[in-house]
DSSP file (Angstrom, degrees, kcal/mol; ACC not computed):
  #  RESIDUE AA STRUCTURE BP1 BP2  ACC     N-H-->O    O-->H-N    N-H-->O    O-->H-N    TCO  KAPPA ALPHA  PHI   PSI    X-CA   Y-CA   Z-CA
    1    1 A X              0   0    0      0, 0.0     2,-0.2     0, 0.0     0, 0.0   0.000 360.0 360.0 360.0 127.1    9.2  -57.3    0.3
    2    2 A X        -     0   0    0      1,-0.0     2,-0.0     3,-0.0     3,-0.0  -0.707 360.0-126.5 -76.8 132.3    6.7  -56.6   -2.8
    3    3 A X        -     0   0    0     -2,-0.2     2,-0.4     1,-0.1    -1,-0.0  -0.264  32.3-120.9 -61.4 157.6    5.0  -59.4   -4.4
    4    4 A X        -     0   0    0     -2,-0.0     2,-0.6     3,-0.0    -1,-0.1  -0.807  31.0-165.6-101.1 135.9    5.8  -59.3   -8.4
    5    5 A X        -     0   0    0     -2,-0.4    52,-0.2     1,-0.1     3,-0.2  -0.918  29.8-149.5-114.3 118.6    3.0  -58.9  -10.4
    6    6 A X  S    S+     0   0    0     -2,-0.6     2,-0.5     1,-0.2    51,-0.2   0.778  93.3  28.2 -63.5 -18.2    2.4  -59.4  -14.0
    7    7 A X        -     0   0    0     49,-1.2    -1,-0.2    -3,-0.1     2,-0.1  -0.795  69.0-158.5-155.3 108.8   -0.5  -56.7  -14.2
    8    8 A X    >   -     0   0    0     -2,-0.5     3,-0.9    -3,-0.2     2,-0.4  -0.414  41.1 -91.8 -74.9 160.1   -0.7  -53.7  -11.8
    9    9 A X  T 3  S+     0   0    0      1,-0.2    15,-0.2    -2,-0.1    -1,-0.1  -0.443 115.7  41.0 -64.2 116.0   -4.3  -52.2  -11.5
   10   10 A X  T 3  S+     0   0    0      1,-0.4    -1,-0.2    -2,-0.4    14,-0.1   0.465  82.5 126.9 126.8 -18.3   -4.7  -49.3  -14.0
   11   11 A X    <   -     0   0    0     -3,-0.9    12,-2.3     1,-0.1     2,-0.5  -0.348  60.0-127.2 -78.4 166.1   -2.8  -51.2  -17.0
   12   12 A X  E     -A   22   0A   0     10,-0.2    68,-2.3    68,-0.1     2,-0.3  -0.970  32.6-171.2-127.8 116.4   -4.9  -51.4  -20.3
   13   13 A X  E     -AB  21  79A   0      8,-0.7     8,-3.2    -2,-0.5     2,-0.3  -0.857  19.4-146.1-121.5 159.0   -5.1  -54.6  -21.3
   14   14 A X  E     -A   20   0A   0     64,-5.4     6,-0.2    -2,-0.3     2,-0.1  -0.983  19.4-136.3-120.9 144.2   -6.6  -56.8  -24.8
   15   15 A X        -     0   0    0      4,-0.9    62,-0.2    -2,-0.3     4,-0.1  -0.322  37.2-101.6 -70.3 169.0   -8.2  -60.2  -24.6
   16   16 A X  S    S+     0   0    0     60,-0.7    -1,-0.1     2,-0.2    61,-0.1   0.273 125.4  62.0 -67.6  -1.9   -6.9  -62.7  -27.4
   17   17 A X  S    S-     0   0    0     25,-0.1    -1,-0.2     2,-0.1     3,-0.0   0.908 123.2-105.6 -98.1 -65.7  -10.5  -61.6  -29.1
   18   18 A X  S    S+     0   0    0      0, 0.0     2,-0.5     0, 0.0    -2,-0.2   0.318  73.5 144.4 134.0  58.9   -9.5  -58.2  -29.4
   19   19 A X        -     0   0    0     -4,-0.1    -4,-0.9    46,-0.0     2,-0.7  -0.873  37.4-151.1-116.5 127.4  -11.9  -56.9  -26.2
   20   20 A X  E     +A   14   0A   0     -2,-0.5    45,-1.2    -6,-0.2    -6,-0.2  -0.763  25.3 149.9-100.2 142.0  -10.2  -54.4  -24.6
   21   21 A X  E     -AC  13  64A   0     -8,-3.2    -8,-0.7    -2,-0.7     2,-0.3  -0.521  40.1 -95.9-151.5-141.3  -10.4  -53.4  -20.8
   22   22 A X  E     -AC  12  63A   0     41,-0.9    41,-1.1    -2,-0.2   -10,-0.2  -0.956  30.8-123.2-150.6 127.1   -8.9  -52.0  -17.8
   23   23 A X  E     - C   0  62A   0    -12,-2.3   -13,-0.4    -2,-0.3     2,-0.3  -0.466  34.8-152.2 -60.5 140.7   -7.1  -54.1  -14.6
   24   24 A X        -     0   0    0     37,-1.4    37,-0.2   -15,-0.2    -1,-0.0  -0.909  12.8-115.9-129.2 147.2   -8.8  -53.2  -11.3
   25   25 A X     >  -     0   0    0     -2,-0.3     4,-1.9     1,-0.1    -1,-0.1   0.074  37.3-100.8 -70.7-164.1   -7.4  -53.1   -7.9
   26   26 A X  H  > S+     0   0    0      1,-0.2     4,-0.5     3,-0.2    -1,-0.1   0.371 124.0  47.3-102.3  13.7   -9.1  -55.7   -5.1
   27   27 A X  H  4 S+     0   0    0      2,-0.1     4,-0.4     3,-0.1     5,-0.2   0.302 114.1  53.6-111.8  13.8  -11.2  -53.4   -3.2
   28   28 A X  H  > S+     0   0    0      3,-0.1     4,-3.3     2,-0.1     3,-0.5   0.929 113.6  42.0 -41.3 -71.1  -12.5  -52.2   -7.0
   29   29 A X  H  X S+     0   0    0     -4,-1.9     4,-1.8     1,-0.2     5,-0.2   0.900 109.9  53.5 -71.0 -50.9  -13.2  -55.6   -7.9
   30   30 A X  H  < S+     0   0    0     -4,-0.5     4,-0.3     2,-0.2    -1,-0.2   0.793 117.7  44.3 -43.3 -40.3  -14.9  -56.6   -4.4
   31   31 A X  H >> S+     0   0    0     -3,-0.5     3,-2.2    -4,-0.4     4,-0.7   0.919 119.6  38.5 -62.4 -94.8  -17.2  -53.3   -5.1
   32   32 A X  H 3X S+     0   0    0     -4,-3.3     4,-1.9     1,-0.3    -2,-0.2   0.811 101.2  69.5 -49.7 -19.2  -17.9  -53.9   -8.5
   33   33 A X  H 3< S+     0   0    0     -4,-1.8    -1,-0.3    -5,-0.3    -2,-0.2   0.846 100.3  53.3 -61.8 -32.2  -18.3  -57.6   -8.3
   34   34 A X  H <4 S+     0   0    0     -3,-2.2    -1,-0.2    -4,-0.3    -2,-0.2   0.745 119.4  29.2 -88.2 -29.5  -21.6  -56.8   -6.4
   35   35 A X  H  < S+     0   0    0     -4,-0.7     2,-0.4     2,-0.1    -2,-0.2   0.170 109.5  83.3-128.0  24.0  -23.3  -54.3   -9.1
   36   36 A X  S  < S-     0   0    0     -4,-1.9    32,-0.1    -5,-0.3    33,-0.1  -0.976  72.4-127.6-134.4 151.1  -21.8  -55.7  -12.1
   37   37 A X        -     0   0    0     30,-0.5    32,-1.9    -2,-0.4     2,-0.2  -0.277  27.5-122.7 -78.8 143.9  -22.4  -58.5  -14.4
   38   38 A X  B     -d   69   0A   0     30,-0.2    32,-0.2     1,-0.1    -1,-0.1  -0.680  15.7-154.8 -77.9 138.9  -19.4  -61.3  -15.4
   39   39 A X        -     0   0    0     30,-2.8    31,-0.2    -2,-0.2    -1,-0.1   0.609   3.0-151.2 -93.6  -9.5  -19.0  -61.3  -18.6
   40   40 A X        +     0   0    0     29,-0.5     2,-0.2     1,-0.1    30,-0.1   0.808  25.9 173.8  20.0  70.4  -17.4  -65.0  -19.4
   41   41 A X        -     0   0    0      1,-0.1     3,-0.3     2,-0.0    -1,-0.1  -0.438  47.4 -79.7 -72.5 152.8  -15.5  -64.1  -22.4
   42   42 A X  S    S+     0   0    0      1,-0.2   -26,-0.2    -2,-0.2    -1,-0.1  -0.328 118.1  41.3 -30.6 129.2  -13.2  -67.2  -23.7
   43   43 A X  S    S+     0   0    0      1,-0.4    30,-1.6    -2,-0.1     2,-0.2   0.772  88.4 119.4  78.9  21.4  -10.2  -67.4  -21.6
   44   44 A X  B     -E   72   0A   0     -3,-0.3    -1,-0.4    28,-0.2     2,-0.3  -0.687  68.8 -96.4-101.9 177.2  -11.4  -66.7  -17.8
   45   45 A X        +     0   0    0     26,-1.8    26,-0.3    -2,-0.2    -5,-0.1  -0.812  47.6 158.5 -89.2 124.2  -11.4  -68.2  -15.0
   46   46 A X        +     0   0    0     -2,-0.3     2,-0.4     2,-0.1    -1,-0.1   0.193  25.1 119.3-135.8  36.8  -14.7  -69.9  -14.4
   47   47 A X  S >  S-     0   0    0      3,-0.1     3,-0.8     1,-0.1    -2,-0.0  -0.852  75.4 -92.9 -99.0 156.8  -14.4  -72.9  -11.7
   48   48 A X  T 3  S+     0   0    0     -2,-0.4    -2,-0.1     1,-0.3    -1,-0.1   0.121 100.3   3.7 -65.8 141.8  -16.4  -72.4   -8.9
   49   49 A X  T 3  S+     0   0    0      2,-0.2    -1,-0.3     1,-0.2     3,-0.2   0.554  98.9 106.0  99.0   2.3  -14.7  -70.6   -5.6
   50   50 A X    <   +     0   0    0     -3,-0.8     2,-0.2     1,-0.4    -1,-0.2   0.199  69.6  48.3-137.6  16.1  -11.3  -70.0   -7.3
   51   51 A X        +     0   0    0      1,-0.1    -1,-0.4     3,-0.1    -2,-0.2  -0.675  68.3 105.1-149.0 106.6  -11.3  -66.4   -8.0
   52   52 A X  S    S+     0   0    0     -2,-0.2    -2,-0.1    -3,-0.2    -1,-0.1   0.035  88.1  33.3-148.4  -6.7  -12.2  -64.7   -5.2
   53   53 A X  S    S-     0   0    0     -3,-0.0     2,-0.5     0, 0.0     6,-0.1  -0.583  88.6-154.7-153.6  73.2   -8.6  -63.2   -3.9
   54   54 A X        -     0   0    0      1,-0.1    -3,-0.1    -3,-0.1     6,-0.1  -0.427   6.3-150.4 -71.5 142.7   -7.3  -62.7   -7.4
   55   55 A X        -     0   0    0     -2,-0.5     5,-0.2     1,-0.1    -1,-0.1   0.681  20.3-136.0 -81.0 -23.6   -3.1  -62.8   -7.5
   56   56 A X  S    S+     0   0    0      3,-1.6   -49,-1.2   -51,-0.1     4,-0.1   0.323  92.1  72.0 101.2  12.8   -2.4  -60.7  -10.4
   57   57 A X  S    S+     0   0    0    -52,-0.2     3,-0.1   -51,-0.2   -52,-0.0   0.597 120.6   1.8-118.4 -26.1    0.1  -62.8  -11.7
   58   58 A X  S    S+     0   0    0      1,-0.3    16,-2.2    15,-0.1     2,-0.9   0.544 134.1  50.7-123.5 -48.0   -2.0  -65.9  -13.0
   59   59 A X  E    S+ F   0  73A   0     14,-0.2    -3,-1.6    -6,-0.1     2,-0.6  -0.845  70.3 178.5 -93.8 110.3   -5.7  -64.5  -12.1
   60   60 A X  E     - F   0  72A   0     12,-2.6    12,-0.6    -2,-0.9    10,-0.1  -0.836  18.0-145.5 -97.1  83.3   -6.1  -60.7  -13.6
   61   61 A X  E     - F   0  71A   0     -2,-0.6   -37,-1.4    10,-0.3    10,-0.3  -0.404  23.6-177.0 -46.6 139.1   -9.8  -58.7  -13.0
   62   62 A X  E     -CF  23  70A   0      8,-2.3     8,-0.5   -39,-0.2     2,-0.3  -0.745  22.4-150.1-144.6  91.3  -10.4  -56.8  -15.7
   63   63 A X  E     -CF  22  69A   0    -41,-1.1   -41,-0.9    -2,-0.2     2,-0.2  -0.308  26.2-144.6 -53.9 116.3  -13.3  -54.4  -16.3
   64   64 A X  E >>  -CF  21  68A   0      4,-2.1     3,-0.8    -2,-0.3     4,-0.7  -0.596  28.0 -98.8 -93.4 160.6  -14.2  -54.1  -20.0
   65   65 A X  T 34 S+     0   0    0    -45,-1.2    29,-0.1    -2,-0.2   -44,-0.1   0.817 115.5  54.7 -41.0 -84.2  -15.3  -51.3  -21.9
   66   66 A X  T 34 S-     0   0    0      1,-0.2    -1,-0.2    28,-0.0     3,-0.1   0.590 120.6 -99.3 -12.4 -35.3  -19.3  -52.4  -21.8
   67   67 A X  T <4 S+     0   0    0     -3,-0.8   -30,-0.5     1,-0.5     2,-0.3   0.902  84.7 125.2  97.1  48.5  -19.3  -52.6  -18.4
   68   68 A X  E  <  - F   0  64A   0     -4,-0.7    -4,-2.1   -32,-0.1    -1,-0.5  -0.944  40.4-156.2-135.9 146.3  -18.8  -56.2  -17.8
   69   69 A X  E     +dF  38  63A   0    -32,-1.9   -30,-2.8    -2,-0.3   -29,-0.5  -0.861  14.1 172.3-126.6 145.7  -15.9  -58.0  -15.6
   70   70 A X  E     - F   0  62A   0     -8,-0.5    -8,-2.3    -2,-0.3     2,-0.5  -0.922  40.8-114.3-143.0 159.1  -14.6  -61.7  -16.0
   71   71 A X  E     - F   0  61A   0     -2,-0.3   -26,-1.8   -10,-0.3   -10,-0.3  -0.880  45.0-147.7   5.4  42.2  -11.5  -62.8  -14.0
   72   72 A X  E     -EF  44  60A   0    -12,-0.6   -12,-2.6    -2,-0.5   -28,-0.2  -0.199  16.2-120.0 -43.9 114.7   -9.0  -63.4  -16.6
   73   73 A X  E >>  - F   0  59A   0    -30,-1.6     3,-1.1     1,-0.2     4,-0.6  -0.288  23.6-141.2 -55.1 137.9   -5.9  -65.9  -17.3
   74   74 A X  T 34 S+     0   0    0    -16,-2.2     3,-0.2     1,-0.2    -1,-0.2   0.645 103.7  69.3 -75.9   5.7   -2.9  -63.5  -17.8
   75   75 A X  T 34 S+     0   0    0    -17,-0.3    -1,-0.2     1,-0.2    -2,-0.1   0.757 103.8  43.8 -80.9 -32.2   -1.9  -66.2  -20.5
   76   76 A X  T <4 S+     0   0    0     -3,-1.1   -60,-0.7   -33,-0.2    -2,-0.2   0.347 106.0  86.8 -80.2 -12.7   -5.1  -64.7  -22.5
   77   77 A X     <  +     0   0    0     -4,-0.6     2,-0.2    -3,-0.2   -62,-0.2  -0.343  49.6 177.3-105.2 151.3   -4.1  -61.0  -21.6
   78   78 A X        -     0   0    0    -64,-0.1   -64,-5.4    -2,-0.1     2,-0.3  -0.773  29.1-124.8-155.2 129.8   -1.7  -58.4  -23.3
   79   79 A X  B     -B   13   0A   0     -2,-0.2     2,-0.4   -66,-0.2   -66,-0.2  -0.537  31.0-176.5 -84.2 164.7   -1.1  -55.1  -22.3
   80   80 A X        -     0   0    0    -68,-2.3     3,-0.2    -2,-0.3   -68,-0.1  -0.957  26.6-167.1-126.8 131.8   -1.8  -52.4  -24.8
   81   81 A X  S    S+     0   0    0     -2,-0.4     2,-7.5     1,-0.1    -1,-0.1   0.915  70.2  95.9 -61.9 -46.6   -1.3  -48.5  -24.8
   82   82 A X        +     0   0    0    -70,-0.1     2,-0.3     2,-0.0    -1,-0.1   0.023  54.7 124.3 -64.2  37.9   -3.3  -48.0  -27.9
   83   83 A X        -     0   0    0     -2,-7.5     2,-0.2    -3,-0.2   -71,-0.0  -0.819  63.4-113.6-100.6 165.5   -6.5  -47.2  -26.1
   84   84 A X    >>  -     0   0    0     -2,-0.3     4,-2.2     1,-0.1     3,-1.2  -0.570  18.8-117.7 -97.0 162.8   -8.2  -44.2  -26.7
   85   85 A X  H 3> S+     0   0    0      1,-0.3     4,-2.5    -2,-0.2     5,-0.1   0.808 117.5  48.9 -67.2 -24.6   -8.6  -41.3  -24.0
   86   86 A X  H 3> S+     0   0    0      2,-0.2     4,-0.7     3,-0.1    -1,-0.3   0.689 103.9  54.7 -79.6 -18.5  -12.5  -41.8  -24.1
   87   87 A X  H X> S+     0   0    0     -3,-1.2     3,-1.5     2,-0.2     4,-1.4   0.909 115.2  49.9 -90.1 -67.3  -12.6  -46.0  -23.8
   88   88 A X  H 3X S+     0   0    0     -4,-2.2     4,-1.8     1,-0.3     3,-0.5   0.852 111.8  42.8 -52.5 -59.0  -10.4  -45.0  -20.5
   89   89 A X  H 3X S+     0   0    0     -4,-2.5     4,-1.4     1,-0.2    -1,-0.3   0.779 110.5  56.9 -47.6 -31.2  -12.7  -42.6  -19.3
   90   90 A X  H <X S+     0   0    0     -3,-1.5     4,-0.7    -4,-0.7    -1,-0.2   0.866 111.9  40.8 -60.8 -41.1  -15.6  -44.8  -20.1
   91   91 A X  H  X S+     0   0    0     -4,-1.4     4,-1.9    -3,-0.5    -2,-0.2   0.657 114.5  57.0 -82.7 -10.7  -14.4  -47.6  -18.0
   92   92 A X  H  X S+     0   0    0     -4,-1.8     4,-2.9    -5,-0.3    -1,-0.2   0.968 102.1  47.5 -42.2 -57.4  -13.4  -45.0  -15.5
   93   93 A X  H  X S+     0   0    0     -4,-1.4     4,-1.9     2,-0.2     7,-0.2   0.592 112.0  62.8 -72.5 -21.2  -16.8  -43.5  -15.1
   94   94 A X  H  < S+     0   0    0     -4,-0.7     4,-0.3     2,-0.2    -1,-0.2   0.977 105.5  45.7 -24.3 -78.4  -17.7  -47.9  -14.7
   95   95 A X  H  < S+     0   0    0     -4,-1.9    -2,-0.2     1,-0.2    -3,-0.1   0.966 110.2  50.3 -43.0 -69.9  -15.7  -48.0  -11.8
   96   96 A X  H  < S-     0   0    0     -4,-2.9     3,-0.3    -5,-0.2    -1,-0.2   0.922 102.0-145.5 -38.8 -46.7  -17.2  -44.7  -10.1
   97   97 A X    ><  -     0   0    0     -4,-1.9     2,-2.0     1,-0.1     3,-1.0   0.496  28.1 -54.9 105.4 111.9  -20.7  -46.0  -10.6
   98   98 A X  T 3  S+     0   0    0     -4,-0.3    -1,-0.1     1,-0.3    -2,-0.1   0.254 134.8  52.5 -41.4  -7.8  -23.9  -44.3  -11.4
   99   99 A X  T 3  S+     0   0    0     -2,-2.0    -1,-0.3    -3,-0.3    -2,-0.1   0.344  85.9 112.9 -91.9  -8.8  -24.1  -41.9   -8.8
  100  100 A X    <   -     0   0    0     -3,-1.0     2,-0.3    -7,-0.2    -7,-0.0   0.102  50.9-168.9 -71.6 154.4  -20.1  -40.8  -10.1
  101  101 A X        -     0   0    0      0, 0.0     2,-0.3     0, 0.0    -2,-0.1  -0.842  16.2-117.2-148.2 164.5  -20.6  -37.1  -11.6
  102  102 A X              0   0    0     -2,-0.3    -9,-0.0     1,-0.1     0, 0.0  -0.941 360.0 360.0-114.6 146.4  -17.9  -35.4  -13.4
  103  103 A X              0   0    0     -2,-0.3    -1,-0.1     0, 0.0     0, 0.0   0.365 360.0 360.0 -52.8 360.0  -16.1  -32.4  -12.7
């Protein structure tokens, strides 16, 4: 049986600020968690220990556009379409990592 999820990896989500970013899977965020900075926007998760196997239903990772990650409540979350093809590819190229080239 598949768990239900409120936010699959690959949705385009906006914070309640208007920051926009991108959901990442869990061996993303275990990778990027090592070579990227939290960003501890309003509306994460920040007590100690408590996001480390996020559930995707109450705890969302979410790489923003800048290239900063926070752990997010999905109560703070909305998805959106209305990104542009270049903010996706920018947070793509995030993910990949500096060593990434493009075809």
């Amino acid at each position: 049986m598949q768990k239900r999820r409120a936010f699959e990896p690959g949705d385009t989500v906006k914070t309640f600020t208007g920051q926009v970013g991108m959901v990442v899977a869990p061996e993303v965020f275990s990778e990027i968690r090592g070579r990227l900075k939290e960003g501890r926007r309003p509306g994460r998760y920040f007590a100690p220990g408590c996001c480390l196997h996020p559930d995707y239903v109450v705890q969302v990772p979410v790489l923003f556009e800048e290239g900063t990650y926070d752990v997010m409540r999905a109560m703070n979350l909305r998805k959106t379409s209305g990104i542009s093809p270049e903010m996706r590819t920018r947070i793509q190229q995030i993910v990949e990592g500096p060593g990434a080239t493009t075809p």
